[in-house]
N, C-alpha and C positions, 0 to 999 in steps of 0.2 A: 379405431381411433382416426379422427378426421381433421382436417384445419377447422373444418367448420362450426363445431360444435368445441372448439381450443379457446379459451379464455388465459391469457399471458398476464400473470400479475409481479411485474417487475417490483421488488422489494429494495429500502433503500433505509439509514436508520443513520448514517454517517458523515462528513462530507467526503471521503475518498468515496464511500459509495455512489453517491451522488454524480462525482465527477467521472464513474466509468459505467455506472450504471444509463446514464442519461444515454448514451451513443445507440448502445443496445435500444432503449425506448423508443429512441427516433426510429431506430432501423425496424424495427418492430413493426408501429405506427405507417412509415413508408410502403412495407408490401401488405398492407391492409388487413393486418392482425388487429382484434380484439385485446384491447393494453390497457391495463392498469396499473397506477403509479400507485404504492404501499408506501407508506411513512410509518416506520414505529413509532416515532419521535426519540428515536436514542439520543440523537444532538438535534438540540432548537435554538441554541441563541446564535441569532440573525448572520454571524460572519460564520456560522459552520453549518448551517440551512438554508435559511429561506434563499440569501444571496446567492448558495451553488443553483440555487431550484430556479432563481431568476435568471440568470446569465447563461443557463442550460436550456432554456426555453421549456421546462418543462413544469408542469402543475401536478401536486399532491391530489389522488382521488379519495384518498381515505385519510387522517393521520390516527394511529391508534394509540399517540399522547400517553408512552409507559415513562413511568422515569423511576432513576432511585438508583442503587446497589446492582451490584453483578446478578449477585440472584435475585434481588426486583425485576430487572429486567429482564433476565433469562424467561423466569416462569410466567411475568406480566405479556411480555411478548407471544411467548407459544400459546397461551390460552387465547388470546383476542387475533394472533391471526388466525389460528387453528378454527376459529368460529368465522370467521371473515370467509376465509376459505372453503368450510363446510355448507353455506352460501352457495357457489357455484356451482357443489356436486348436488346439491338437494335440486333446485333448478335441471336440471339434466346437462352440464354444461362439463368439459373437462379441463381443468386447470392447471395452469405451466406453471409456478413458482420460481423466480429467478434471485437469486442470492448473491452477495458479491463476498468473498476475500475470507477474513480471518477475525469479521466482528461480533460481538456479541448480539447482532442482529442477524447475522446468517448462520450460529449457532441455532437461534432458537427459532430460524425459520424453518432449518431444517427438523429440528425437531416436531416441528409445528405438522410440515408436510410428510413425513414418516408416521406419526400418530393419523394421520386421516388418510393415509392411503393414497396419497398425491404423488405427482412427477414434482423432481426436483431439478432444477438445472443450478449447479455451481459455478457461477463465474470465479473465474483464478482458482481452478483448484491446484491441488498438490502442492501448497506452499509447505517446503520443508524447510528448517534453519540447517546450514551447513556453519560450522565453527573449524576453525582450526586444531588441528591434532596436536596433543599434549605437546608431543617434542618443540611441534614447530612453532608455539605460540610459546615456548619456552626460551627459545632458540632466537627470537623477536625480544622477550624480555630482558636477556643476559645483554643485548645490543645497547636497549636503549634508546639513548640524545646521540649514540654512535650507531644509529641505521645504519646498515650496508643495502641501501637502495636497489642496486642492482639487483642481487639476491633475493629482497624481499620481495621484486615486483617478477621477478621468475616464479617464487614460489605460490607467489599471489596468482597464477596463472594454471597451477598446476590442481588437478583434479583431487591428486593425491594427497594435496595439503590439505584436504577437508573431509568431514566427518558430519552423520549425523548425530543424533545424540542429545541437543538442548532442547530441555523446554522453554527457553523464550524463541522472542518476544512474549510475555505469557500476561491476559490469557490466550491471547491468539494464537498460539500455535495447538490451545486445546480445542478452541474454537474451529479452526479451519481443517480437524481430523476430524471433528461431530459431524462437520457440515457435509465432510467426504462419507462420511460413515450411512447418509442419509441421501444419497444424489444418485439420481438415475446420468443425469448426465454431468460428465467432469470438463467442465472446459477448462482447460489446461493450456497457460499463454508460453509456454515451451517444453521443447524435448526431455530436457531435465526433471519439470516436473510431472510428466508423464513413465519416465523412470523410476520417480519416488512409491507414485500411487502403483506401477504393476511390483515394484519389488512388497509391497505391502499387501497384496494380493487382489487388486482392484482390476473387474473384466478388463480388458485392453480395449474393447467393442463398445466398452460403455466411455471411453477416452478417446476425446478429441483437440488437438494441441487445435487452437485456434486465436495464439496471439495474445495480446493482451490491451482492451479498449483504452486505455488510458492515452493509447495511439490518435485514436481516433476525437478523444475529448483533447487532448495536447492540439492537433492540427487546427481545432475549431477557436484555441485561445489563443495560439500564436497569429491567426488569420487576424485577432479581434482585438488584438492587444495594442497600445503605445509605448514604448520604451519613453516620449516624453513625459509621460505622464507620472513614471517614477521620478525622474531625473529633476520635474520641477521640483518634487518633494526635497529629495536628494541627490543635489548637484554633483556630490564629491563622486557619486557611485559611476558616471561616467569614464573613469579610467580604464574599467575594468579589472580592477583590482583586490577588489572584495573579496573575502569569506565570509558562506552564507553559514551562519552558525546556529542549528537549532536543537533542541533538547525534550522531548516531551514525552517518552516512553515512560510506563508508572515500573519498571527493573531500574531505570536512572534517576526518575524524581520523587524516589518515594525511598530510596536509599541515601543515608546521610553522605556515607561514603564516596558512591559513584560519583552523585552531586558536585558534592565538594572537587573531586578531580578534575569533572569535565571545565566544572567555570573557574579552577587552579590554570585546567589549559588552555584556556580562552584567554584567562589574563596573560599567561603567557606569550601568546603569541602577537598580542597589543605592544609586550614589551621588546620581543622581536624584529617589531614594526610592521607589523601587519594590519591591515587593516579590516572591520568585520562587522558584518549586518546581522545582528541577534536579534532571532523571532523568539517572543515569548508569546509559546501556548498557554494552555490553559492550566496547565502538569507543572510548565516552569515558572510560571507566577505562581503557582502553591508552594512549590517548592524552595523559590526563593523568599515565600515568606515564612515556611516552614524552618528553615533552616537558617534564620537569621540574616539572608545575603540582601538583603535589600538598598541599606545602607550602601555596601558595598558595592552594590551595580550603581547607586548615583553617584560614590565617589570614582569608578569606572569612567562614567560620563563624561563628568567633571573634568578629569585630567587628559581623554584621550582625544575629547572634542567631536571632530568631522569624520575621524580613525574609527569613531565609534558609533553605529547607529541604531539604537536598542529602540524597540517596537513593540507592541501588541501583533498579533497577528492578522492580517488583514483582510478585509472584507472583499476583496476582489479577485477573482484566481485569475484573471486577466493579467492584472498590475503583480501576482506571484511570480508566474511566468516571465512576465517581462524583464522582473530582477533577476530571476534565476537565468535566463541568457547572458544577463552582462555579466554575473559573477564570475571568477577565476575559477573555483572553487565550490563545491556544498557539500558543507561539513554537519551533519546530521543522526538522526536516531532512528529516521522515517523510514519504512518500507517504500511507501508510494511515492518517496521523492528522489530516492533512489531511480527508480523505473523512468521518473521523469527529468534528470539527470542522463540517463544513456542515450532518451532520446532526441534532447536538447543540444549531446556532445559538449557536456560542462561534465569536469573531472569530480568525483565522490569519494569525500569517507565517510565511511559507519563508523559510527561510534557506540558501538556493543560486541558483545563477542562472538557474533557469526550474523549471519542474514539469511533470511525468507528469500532473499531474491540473490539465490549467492552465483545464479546465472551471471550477474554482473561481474562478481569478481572475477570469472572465468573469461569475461571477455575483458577486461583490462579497462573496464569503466569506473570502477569503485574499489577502494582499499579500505581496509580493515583497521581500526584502529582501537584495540578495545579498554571502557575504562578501570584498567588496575594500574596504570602507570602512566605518569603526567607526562614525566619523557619521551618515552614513547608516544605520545598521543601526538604531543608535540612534534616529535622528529617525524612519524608520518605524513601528517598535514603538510609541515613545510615542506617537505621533498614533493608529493603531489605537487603541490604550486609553484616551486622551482620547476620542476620538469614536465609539466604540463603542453608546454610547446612540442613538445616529440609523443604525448600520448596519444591514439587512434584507435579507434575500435571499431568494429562493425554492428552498425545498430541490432538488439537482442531480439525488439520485439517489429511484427513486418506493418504494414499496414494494414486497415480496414477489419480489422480483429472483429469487428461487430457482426459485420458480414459475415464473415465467417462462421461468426457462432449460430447466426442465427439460419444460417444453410444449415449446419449442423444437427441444428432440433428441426428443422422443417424435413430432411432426409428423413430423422427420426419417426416423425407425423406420418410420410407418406409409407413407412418401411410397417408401421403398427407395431414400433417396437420401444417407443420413448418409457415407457415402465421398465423395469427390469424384473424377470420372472425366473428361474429356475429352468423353466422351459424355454425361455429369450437365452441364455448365458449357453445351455449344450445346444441350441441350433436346432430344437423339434418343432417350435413354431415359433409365430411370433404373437409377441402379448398384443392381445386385441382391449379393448376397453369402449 
């Protein structure tokens, strides 16, 4: 196994893909790898594609334009890259396959590269949800609109408070076990989830914590960014005072229930006097037209004014960034804004009942807020923004994460061992190919 005869086909099907995959392509690209950009086309309309692809400087060499349902796409996916791919091995060439996170595009990439006998690299692997343990998320509920703050951001800290266990986010938590289930290499953006994958029984040799790019794509939008450029939109948001309030997981917008809580606590906190910038995706405009709330966000509007600045979601992860630095607060569903919250140093809550990235919680950059209870959702929030002046954390993830990973596979290349073999795993040789 050689660089030379290494064909690297960076996969991407998302916009978080997009935005952490691009670092790696550049890095790739820069020490003179053979690269190619894969497009499933899982997301195509323009603010959740083509815009991440422009502003990344990066160009699609393929799009293999699957659309439809979970299992459209799973099985539309694994057959046409699986043929894409089959391409470079028929050629004499050997192919790197790079996947990101917990989408249904790195599901069925890995599947794709497992059926033909390919190397897989996994960007972020070992995403596990950690949730709070019965007692303590019990122990939160009996509190209430009467948090006891202290205690909660103690226990918020503590290792012990958490569990695995959930299947959500879902389906991405099934997605990002297929993808591990399938990967010669784990890159893994911390210790934590490097702990997940060996207590599951994954080589340690095939795991390399290597950070996590979204580091690397963050520095190149905040370099790129204007905070004017929000501000002429939106004057008011200049105080700093905002909560960034977003919703788009299909466990909260596809449930009447959760729904209904999260935007019970949103009005809430309007009524509190707070003030709050609502992105609506693609999940919460179905949902609020599923669920009747429409009406009710314009009469939202209507009476909160400047208080309130309800959105589409926007075309520019430049102009994302830039609001998500002046906010007080992001109050969210997201995994990947989480990550970009820690490293922004803007305070976080999840608004589900555990996190993929619960590394956060443990460094005291994101609080837990989950929705079964309005109160609760609400007395979290506020206290975060109340006491946000004394929160501090040490960023989770380091720099230059790309680099690293991509040192990681090229060790791999010169060691002859980026396959994983039976004979690679007890140390008789190493896999040649």
């Amino acid at each position: 196994m050689s660089h030379e005869n290494s064909q690297h086909i960076v996969v991407v099907g998302t916009k978080p893909d997009i935005i952490k995959q691009a670092p790696i392509y550049h890095e790739l690209r820069e020490r003179g790898h053979d690269v190619v950009l894969c497009h499933t086309g899982q997301h195509y309309d323009h603010n959740l594609s083509q815009s991440m692809l422009d502003e990344f400087g990066v160009r699609e060499d393929i799009n293999l334009e699957v659309r439809g349902g979970v299992n459209d796409l799973v099985s539309g996916i694994t057959a046409k890259l699986a043929q894409y791919l089959r391409g470079f091995s028929e050629r004499g060439g050997f192919p790197i396959t790079y996947v990101h996170g917990d989408t249904t595009t790195a599901m069925a990439g890995a599947l794709a590269t497992f059926g033909e006998r390919q190397a897989l690299v996994h960007v972020e692997a070992g995403l596990r949800t950690l949730s709070p343990k019965p007692e303590v998320l019990k122990g939160w509920l009996e509190q209430g609109a009467d948090l006891d703050w202290a205690s909660f951001r103690e226990q918020s800290v503590d290792r012990a408070s958490w569990a695995k266990g959930s299947r959500e986010p879902s389906p991405e938590q099934f997605n990002t076990r297929v993808a591990d289930a399938g990967s010669d290499l784990h890159a893994a953006p911390v210790e934590l989830n490097r702990e997940f994958l060996v207590e599951e029984g994954f080589a340690p040799a095939a795991i390399d914590v290597v950070g996590n790019s979204v580091v690397d794509a963050l520095a190149q939008a905040v370099a790129g960014s204007d905070k004017n450029q929000v501000l002429q939109r939106f004057p008011q948001m200049g105080d700093g005072s905002f909560l960034r309030f977003c919703v788009h997981r299909r466990e909260n917008t596809t449930n009447r229930d959760r729904f209904t809580l999260l935007m019970d606590a949103m009005e809430a906190l309007l009524e509190q006097g707070h003030h709050i910038l609502f992105i609506r995706l693609l999940g919460t405009e179905a949902a609020i037209d599923n669920f009747g709330r429409r009406q009710w966000l314009e009469d939202l509007e209507a009476r909160y004014g400047d208080a309130l600045i309800s959105t589409p979601v926007w075309d520019s992860y430049l102009d994302v960034v830039a609001a998500m630095s002046m906010c007080a607060v992001i109050v969210t569903d997201s995994g990947s804004i989480v990550e970009e919250a820690n490293v922004l140093e803007v305070p976080c809550v999840t608004l589900r009942f555990g996190s993929d990235r619960s590394e956060t919680f443990l460094a005291g950059s994101n609080f837990l807020a989950p929705p079964v209870d309005k109160d609760l959702m609400t007395a979290v929030i506020h206290n975060v923004f109340e006491h946000r002046a004394e929160l501090s954390w040490d960023r989770v993830y380091p720099e230059k994460a790309s680099a690293m990973l991509v040192d990681a596979v090229e060790r791999r290349l010169d060691e002859g061992s980026l396959l994983i073999s039976e004979e690679w795993r007890y140390g008789l040789k190493a896999q040649v190919r």
